[in-house]
VOMARMI-730124 format. One line per field, with one value per residue (C-alpha): residue in one letter; chain; x, y, z. Coordinates in steps of 0.1 Angstrom, whole numbers, plus 5000, padded with zeros to 4 digits. Last residue first. Layout:
! residues N
residu <- (A,...)
chaine <- (A,...)
east <- (X,...)
north <- (Y,...)
up <- (Z,...)
! end
This chain:
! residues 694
residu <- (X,X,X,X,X,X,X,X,X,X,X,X,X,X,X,X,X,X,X,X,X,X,X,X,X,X,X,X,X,X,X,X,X,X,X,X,X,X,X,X,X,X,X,X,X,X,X,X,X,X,X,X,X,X,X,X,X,X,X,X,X,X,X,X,X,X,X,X,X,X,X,X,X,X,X,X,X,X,X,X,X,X,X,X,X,X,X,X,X,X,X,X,X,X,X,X,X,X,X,X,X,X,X,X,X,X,X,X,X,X,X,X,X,X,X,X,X,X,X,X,X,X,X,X,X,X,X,X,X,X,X,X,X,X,X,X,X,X,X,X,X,X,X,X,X,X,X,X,X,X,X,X,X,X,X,X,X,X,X,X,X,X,X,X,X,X,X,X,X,X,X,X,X,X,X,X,X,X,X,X,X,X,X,X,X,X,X,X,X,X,X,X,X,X,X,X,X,X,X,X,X,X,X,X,X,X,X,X,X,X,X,X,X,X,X,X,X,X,X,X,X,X,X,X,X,X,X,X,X,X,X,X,X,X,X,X,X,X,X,X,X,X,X,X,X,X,X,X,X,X,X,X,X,X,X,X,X,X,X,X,X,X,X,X,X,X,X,X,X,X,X,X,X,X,X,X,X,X,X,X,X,X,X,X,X,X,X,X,X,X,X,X,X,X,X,X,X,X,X,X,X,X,X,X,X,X,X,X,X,X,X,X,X,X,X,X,X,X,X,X,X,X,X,X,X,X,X,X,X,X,X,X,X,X,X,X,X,X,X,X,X,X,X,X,X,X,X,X,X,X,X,X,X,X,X,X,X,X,X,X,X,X,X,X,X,X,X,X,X,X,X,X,X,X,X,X,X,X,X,X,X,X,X,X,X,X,X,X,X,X,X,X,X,X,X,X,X,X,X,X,X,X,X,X,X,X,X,X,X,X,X,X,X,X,X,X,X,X,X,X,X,X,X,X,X,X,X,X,X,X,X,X,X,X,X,X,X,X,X,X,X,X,X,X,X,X,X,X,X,X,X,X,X,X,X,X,X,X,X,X,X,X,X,X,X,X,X,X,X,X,X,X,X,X,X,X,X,X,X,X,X,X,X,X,X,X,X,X,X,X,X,X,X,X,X,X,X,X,X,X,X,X,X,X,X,X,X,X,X,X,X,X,X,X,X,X,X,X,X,X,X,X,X,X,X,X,X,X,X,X,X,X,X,X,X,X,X,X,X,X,X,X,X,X,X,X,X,X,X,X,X,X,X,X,X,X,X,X,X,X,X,X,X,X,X,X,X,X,X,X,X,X,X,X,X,X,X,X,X,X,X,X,X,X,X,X,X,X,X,X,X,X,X,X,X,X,X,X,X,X,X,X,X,X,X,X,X,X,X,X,X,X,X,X,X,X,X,X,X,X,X,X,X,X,X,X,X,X,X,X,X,X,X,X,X,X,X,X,X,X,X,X,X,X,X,X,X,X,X,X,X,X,X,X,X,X,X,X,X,X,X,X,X,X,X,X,X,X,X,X,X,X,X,X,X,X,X,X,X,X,X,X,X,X,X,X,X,X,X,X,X,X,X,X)
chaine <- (A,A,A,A,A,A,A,A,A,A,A,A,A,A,A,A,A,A,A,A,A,A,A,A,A,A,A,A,A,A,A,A,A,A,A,A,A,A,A,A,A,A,A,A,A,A,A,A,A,A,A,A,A,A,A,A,A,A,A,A,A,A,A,A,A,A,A,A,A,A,A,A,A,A,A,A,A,A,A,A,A,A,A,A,A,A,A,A,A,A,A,A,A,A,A,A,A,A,A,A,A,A,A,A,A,A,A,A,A,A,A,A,A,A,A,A,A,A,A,A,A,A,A,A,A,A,A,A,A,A,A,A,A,A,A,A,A,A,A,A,A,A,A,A,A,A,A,A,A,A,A,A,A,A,A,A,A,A,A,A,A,A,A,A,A,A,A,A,A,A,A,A,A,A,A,A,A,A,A,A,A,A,A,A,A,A,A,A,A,A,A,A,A,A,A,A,A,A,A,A,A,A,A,A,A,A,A,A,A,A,A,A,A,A,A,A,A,A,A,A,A,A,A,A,A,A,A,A,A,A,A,A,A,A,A,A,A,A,A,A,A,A,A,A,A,A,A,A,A,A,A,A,A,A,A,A,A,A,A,A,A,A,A,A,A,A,A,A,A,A,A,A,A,A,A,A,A,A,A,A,A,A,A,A,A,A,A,A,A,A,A,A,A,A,A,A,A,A,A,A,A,A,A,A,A,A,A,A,A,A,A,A,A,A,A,A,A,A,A,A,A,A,A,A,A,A,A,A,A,A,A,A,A,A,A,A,A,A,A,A,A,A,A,A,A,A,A,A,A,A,A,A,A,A,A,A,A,A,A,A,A,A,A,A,A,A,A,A,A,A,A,A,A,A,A,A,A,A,A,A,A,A,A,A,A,A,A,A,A,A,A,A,A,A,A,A,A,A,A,A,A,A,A,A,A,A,A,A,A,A,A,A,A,A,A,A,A,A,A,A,A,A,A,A,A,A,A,A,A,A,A,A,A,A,A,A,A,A,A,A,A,A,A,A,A,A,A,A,A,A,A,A,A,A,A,A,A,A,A,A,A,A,A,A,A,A,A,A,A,A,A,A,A,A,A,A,A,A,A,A,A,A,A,A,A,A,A,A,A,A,A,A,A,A,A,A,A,A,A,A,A,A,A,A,A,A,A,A,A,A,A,A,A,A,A,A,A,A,A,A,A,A,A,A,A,A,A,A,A,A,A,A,A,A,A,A,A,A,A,A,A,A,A,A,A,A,A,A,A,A,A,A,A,A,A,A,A,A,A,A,A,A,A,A,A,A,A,A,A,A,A,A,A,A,A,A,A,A,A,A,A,A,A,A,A,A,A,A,A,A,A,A,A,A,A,A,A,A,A,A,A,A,A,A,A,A,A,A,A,A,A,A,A,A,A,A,A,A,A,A,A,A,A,A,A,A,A,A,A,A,A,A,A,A,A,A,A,A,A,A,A,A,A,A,A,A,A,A,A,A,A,A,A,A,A,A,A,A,A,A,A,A,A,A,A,A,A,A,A,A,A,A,A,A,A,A,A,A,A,A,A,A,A,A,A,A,A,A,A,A,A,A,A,A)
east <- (9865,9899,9874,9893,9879,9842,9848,9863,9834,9818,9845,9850,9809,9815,9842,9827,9850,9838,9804,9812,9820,9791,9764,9752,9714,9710,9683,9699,9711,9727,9710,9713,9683,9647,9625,9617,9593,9580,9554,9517,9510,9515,9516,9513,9551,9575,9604,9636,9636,9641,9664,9702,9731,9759,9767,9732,9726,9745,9729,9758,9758,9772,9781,9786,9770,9784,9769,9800,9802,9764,9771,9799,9775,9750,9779,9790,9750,9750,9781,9768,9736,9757,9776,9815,9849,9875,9902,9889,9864,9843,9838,9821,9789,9801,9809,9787,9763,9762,9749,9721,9710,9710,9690,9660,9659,9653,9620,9615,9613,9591,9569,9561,9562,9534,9517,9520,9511,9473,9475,9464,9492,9495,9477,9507,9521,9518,9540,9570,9566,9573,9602,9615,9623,9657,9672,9649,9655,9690,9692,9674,9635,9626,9615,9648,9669,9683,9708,9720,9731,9734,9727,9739,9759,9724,9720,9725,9761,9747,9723,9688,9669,9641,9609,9611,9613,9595,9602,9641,9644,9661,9634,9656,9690,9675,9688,9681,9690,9720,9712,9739,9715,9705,9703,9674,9655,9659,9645,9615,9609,9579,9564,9581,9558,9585,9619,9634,9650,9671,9706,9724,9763,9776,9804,9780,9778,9773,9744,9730,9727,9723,9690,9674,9679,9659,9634,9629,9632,9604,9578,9553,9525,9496,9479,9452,9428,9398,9413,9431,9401,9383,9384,9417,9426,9445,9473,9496,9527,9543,9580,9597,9577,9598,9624,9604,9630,9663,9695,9714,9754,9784,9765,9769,9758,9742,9714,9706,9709,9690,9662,9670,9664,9635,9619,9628,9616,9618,9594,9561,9574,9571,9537,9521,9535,9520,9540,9522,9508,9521,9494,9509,9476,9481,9460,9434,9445,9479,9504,9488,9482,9459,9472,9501,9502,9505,9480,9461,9434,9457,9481,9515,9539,9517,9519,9555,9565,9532,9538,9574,9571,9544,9509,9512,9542,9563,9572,9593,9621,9657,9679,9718,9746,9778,9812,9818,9853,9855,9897,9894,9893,9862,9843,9854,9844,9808,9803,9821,9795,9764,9779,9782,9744,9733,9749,9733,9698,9703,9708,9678,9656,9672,9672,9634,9632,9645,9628,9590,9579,9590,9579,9548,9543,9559,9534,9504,9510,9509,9539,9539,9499,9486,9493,9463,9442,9453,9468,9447,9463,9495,9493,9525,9510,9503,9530,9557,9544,9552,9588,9596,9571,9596,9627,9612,9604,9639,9657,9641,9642,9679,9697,9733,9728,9720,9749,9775,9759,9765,9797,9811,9794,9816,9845,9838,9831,9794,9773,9766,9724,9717,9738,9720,9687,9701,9709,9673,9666,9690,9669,9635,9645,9658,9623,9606,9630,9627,9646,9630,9639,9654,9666,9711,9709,9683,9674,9714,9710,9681,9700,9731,9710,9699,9735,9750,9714,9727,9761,9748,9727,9762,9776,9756,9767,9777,9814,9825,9794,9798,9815,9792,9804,9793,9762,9761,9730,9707,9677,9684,9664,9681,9666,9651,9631,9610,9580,9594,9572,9600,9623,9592,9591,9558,9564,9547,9549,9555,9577,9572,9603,9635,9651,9677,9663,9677,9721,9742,9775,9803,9834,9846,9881,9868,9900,9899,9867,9846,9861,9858,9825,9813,9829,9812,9779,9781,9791,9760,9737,9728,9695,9698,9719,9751,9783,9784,9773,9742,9734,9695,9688,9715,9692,9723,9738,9772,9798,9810,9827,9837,9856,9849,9817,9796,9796,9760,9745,9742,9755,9725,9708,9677,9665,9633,9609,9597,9576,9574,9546,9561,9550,9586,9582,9602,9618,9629,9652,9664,9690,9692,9726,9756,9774,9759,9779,9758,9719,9718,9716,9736,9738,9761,9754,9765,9732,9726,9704,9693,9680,9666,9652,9624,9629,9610,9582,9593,9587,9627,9627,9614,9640,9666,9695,9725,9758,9751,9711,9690,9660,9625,9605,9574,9568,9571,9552,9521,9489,9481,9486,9463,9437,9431,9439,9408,9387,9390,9381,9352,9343,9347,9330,9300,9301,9301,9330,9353,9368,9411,9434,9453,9437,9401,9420,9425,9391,9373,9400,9394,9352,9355,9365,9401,9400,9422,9442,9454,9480,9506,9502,9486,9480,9462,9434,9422,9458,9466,9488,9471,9462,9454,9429,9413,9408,9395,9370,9360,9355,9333,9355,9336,9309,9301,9336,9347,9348,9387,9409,9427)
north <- (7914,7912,7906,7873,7857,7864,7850,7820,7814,7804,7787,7764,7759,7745,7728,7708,7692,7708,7703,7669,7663,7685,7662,7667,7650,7644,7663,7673,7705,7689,7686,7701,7680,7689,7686,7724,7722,7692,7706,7697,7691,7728,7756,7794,7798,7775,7769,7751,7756,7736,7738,7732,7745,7731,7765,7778,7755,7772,7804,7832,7863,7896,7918,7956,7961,7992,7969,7959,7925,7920,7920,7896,7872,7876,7870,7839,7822,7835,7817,7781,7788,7796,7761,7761,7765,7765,7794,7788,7816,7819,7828,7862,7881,7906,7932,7960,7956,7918,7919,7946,7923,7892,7918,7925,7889,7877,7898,7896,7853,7856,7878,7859,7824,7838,7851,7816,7799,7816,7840,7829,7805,7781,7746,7724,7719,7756,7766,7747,7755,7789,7782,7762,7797,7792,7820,7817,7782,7784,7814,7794,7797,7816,7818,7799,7833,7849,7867,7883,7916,7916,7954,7992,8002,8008,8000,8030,8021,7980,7997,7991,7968,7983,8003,8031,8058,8051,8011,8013,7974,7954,7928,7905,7908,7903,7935,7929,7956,7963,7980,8002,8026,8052,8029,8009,8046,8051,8013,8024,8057,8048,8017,7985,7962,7933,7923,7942,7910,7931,7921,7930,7926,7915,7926,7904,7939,7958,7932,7937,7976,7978,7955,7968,7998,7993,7979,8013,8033,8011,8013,7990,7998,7978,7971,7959,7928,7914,7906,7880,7858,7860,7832,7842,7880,7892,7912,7934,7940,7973,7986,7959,7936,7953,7930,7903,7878,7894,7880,7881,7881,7867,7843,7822,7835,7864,7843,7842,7881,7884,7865,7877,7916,7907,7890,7919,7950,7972,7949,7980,7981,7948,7945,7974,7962,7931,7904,7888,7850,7837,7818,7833,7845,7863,7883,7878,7899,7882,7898,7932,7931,7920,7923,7906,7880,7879,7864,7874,7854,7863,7890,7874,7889,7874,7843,7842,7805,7793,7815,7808,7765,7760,7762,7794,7784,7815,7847,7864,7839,7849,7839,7832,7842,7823,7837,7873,7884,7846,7836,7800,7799,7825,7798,7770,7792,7801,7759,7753,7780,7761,7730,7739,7756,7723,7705,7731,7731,7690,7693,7709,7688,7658,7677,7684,7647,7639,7661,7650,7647,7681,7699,7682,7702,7734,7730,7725,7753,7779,7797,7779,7782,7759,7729,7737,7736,7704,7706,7712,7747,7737,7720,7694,7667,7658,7636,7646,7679,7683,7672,7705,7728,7721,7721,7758,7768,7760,7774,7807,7808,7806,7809,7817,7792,7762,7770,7774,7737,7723,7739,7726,7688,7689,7696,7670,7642,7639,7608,7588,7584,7610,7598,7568,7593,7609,7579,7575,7609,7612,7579,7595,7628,7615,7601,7629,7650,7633,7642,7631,7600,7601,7571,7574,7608,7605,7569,7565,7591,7573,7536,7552,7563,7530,7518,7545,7534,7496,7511,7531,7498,7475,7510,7502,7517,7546,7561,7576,7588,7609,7635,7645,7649,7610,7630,7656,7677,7699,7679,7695,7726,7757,7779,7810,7815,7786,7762,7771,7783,7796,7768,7750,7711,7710,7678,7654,7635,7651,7684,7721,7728,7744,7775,7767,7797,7790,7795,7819,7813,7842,7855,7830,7830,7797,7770,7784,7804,7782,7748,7754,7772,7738,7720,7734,7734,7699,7688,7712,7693,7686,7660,7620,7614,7633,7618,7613,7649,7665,7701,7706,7704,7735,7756,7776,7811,7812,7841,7876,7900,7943,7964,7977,7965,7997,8002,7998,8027,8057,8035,8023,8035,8019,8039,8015,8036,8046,8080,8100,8132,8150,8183,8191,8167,8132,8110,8074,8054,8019,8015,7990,7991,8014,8035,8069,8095,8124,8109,8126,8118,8084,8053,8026,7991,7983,7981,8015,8024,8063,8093,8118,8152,8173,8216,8221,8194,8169,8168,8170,8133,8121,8127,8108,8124,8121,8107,8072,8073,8077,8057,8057,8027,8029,8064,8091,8120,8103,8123,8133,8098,8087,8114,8104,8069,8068,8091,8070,8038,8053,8067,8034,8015,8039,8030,7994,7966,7987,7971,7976,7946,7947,7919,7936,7966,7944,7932,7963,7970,7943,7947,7983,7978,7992,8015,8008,8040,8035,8061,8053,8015,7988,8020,8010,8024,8023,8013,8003,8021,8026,8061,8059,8031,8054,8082,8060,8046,8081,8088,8058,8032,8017,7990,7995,7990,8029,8033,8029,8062,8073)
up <- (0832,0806,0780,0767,0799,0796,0760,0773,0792,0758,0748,0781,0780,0743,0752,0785,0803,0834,0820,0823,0859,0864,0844,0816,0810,0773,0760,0720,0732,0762,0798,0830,0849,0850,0882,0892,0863,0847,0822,0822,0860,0869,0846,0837,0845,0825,0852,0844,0808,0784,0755,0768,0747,0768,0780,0786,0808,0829,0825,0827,0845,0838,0872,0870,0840,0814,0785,0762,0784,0777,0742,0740,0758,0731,0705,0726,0722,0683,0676,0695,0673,0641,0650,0660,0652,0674,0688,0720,0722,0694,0656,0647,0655,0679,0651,0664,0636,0642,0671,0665,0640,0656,0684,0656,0640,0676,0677,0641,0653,0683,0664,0637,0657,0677,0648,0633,0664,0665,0697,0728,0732,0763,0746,0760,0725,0721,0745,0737,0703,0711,0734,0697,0688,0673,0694,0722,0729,0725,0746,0774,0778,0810,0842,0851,0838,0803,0788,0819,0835,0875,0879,0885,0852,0836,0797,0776,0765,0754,0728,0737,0716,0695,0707,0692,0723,0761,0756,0744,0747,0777,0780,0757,0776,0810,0835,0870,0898,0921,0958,0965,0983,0957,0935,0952,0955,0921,0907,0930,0919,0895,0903,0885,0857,0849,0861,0895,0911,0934,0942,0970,0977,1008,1036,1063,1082,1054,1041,1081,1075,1038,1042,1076,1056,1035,1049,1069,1042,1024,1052,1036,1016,1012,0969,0963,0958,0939,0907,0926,0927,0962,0984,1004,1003,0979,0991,0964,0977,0983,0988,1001,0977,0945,0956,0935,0943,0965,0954,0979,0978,0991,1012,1042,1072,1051,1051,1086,1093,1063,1084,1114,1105,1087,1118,1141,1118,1148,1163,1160,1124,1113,1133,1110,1079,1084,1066,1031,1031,1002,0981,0948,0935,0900,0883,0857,0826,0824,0803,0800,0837,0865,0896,0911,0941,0977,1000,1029,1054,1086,1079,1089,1115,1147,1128,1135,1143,1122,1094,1095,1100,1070,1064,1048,1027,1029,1009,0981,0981,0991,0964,0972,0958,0966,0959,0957,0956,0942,0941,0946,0984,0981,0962,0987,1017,1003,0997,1031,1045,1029,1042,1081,1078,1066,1094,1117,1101,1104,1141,1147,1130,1150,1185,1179,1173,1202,1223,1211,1248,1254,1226,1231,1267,1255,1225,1252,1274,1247,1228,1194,1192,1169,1189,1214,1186,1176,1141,1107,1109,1114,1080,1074,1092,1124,1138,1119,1113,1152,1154,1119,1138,1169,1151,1138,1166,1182,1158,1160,1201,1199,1165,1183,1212,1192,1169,1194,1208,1181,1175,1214,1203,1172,1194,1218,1195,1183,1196,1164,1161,1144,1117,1112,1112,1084,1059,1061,1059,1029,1014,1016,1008,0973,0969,0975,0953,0921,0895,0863,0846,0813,0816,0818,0843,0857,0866,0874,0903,0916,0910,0929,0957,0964,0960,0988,1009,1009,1021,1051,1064,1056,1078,1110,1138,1123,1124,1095,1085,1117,1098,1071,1039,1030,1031,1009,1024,1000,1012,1046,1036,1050,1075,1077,1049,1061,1046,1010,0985,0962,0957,0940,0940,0961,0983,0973,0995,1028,1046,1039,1022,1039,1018,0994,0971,0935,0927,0919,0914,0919,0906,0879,0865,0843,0861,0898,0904,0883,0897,0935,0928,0912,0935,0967,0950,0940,0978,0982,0965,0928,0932,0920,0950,0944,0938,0894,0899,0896,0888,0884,0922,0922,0894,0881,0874,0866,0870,0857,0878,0866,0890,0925,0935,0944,0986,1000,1009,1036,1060,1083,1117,1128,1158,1174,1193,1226,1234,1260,1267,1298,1285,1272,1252,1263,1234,1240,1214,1212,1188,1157,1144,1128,1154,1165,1161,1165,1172,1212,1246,1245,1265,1253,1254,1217,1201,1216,1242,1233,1254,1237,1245,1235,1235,1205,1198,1182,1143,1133,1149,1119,1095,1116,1120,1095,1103,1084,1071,1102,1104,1129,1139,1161,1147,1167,1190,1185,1200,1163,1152,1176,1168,1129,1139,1163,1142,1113,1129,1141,1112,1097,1119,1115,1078,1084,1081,1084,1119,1118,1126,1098,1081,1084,1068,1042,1039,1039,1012,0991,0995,0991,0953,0941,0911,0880,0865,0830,0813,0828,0828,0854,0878,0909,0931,0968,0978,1018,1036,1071,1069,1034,1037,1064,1040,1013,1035,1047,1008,1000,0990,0950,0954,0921,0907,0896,0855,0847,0843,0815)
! end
């Protein structure tokens, strides 16, 4: 079935030109259901790639240009090559073209055979003197499979505090937490929200997935009596003072009911921060500052930079000076300059943050992890933040990324991330991806990779129109790809694709094919193209991170006795009457209780010690995933103390407090880590993990 055409529909030449530069004139919401795109979105889009269509004697133009450009081209900007095989594109040279190659290494080659993994530079000549330069990514064929089964814990790590931490888990937490789950719960990972750098100032948006920068930590994360020059400040009554202050947050949570509060939680780290700034560092830290400062280069500097100058004018590059919004004209060198100090502060709290995030990854491995840390890479940026202003030349000006209308929400979605230009991606040879994962694999087992759909197409809405009023770009998807199994192989990591939701056709495939694991949630995973009901665990797919739940959604005690629906309707989120809603939610859960206890998984629990018919149900699920041919079976942590809320209720803002929630006990009371290691219900429910010899 396909939709009635919008009025102001692509004329055909539109369409053509569209295709020619990736960008949808129609979407399928469902099989059978084909939406058209209206000329407005992509006149717009095309606008945002550079390309006039603004009139039809634009777009002819604009169509005759590519048309006869990419006739002229001899190659792509980027080209790939899968392990031993040649590229693909080079098989449309003209006969009789040669190659010369600069490798990664230094090498000079005149032909693909045997080139080493990396990304190559690569000149053709025709025989009719035409040349062309491009980028040669080459890549192993995949990404190896994990050999044998792991389970770990997936967590929120603000959530996770300790009776140490400053009213925020940090990565002292992290480090004991995968310190105690490899060594005493046989744990092979922890997974943990984006740690990504927030854009600066109260309030800060409490989101781990509008961060200001993908590319560097957020110092808020920082343990600071882990830091070595809190030995010797200048001031240590000062240092004290901000110890108590920190212990009155962290009291506020846990014993009050207070939220956590991340602003204020900044406020005292920075405080404590800028005492430790001020300690000279001893030879051998100076020697791994300065390691550090050389290895990020030009990246660490822009963002210490954007980091000096949002202290002076705000968090919004664009509201900056003119002058200021440039990161490569006259007048940032010149403020850079005069704001030195501060650039070396910023810059040396991504370093110390760097040095914590790889104790946490060292700490796991150290207690028997073959994976350790998983990380989450976000979807996008903050658009006023340090990346779009760094890299604006990578970001489509006036764009966001969101979702089109669905069955679930019939209005779209507008995440207010401003989407990479496909076109400038490939012309680098994918540079700012490349850096990015290169970054994150610093100190990660694994990445987890939100909405990894996005490296096939996003869907850009562009700014004043409701996201109704946008489409679909492609992006080179072999070429992300293997950006991603080249610098994961080289980092010995795992991948993780958050695959949840409305997928096009061929994408879960093409992930597969390269060792890229998917995301399997307990309650989506229902026979959909047949009867409907759960899937049994031996047709679930061996290739994912299998889990009973995540921080979009309710916890398994939540969904089992359906409070998540009451949840909902107390702040007004229904639009069905709460009876229906209760209705389904409850035949739903009838429906996989069932299932459970038909293949004899409903039965006391680890531990030898009895328990409640929730705590019973909880294990049961968990005994399910482990029969499911998953390679990696995740647990919530909240989940094993029976918590009720969830992190993240999506569809609001100020009317549920999400992102600021601590652990907390089935009947609210804030756990912390110290007692969730003494936990027995979380000790019997990873038990059952245990007993399955996984």
């Amino acid at each position: 079935m396909t939709a009635p055409r919008p009025a102001d529909a692509p004329s055909e030449d539109l369409s053509r030109l569209a295709a020619l530069h990736g960008v949808a004139t129609s979407y399928s919401p469902s099989p059978d259901r084909t939406v058209a795109a209206s000329a407005t979105a992509v006149t717009l889009t095309l606008a945002a790639l550079g390309v006039d269509a603004s009139t039809p004697g634009a777009v002819r133009a604009a169509l005759a240009a590519r048309e006869r450009a990419q006739a002229e081209r001899l190659l792509p900007p980027t080209v790939v090559g899968w392990g031993g095989s040649p590229p693909a594109a080079l098989a449309a040279l003209p006969e009789g073209s040669r190659l010369r190659i600069e490798t990664e290494q230094g090498e000079t080659r005149g032909s693909t055979d045997q080139l080493p993994p990396g990304v190559h530079r690569l000149t053709a000549t025709a025989p009719d003197g035409r040349t062309a330069d491009a980028h040669l990514i080459v890549a192993p064929p995949r990404l190896p499979t994990p050999t044998g089964r792991s389970y770990g814990l997936l967590v929120q790590l603000y959530s996770l505090l300790s009776r140490r931490s400053w009213g925020m888990g940090d990565l002292g937490d992290l480090a004991e937490l995968a310190g105690w789950a490899g060594r005493s719960l046989g744990a092979g990972f922890v997974q943990v929200n984006p740690l990504h750098a927030a854009v600066p100032g109260a309030p800060t948006d409490p989101s781990p997935y509008r961060p200001s920068s993908r590319r560097f930590p957020d110092p808020v994360h920082l343990r600071i009596e882990d830091v070595a020059e809190t030995a010797y400040v200048e001031d240590p009554e000062r240092l004290r003072a901000l110890l108590e202050r920190s212990g009155r947050l962290r009291a506020a949570v846990l014993e009050k009911g207070a939220l956590i509060d991340r602003d204020a939680v900044w406020e005292l780290k920075r405080e404590a921060l800028e005492l430790l700034g001020a300690v000279p560092l001893g030879p051998g830290r100076r020697a791994a500052y300065c390691d550090f400062l050389a290895e990020q280069g030009q990246a660490l500097e822009d963002h210490a930079t954007w980091c000096a100058l949002a202290e002076v004018h705000g968090s919004d590059w664009h509201r900056w000076p003119t002058g200021l919004r440039d990161p490569r004209s006259a007048d940032t060198t010149r403020a850079r300059n005069g704001l030195m100090d501060r650039v070396d502060f910023w810059s040396r709290l991504a370093w110390l943050t760097d040095t914590q995030l790889t104790a946490a990854q060292r700490a796991g491995r150290e207690a028997g992890m073959p994976v350790g840390i998983v990380h989450d890479l976000a979807v996008g940026v903050h658009p006023g933040g340090a990346d779009a202003w760094a890299q604006q030349d990578y970001f489509a000006a006036g764009m966001s990324v969101g979702a089109p209308p669905d069955a679930f929400n019939a209005r779209g979605q507008d995440w207010g991330l401003p989407p990479w230009r496909p076109d400038r991606l490939a012309a680098s040879g994918y540079a700012p991806f490349r850096e990015l994962l290169r970054a994150l694999f610093r100190y990660a087992g694994a990445l987890r990779i939100d909405h990894v759909m996005g490296l096939f197409r996003l869907w850009w809405v562009p700014q004043g129109h409701p996201p109704t009023e946008g489409t679909y770009v492609r992006y080179d998807a072999e070429a992300m790809l293997a950006v991603l199994v080249l610098e994961a192989s080289r980092a010995g990591a795992l991948v993780i694709g958050e695959d949840l939701g409305t997928v096009e056709p061929g994408v879960r495939e093409a992930l597969r094919e390269r060792g890229v694991l998917g995301t399997s949630v307990l309650w989506f995973e229902r026979d959909w193209e047949g009867d409907g009901r759960p899937l049994p665990p031996e047709s679930w797919r061996a290739d994912c991170l299998a889990t009973a739940t995540t921080h979009d959604l309710p916890s398994t005690a939540a969904r089992l006795t359906g409070e998540h629906v009451e949840l909902r309707d107390s702040l007004g989120l229904l639009t069905r009457p709460l009876e229906a809603e209760r209705a389904e939610a409850a035949a739903d859960t009838a429906e996989w209780l069932s299932l459970l206890s038909e293949l004899g998984l409903l039965h006391g629990t680890g531990g030898g010690t009895d328990t409640s018919s929730e705590e019973a149900e909880i294990q049961a699920v968990h005994r399910f995933l482990l029969r499911t041919p998953a390679r990696m079976v995740g647990v919530w942590l909240p989940d094993g103390v029976g918590d009720r809320r969830p992190q993240n209720l999506p569809g609001t803002w100020d009317q549920y407090p999400n992102w600021r929630l601590p652990i907390a006990d089935a009947q609210g009371r804030p756990v912390t880590l110290e007692d969730l290691a003494a936990s027995p219900r979380l000790h019997a429910l990873m038990e059952v993990l245990r007993d399955a010899g996984t």
